[in-house]
Phi, psi and omega in degrees: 000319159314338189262313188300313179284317152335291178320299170311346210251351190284324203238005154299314205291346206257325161312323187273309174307310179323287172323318194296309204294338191251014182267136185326334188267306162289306178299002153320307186283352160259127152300188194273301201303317187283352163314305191292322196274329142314307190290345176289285198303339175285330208267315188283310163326297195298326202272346185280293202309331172322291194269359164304279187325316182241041157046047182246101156298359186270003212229297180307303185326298182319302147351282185313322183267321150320331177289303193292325218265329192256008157255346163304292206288008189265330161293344190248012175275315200291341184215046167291298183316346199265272167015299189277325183275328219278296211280292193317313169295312182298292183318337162297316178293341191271306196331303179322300197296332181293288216287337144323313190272342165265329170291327150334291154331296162318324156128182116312129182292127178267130205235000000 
């Protein structure tokens, strides 16, 4: 009964901070990303501090990869475009050797 009442009082209070964050007055004072990336990190918080109390390390791991999950994704909104040209050159660079290689296949063109 102890752990249940812990629990409850654990992820209301991690419910109650999420929320404090989406009240018209502060999200005023956020943009929608950093909102989301503050609400992952309380969500990453809440699920560690989770699994400390009922001594689950799989539950803290989670934590942990959710923790790990809001400076990736802050990085990768910041260098989605770097991202993108980095994927169109390797495909550029590869592209060729496929299509050599299906024209190989084929055979020599007869002219």
């Amino acid at each position: 009964m102890h752990l249940i009442w812990t629990q409850a009082l654990h992820w209301g209070a991690v419910l109650v901070a999420m929320r404090l964050l989406f009240v018209a007055d502060v999200s005023r004072m956020m943009n929608a990303d950093a909102s989301a990336l503050a609400a992952l990190t309380m969500l990453a918080v809440g699920t560690f501090t989770a699994g400390v109390h009922i001594a689950a390390w799989r539950i803290c791991l989670v934590g942990i990869v959710l923790a790990l999950g809001v400076p990736a994704i802050a990085w990768l909104e910041q260098s989605a475009l770097l991202l993108l040209l980095v994927a169109i050159v390797v495909v550029a660079a590869i592209a060729p050797f496929f299509w050599r290689g299906k024209q190989s296949a084929q055979g020599p063109a007869a002219t």
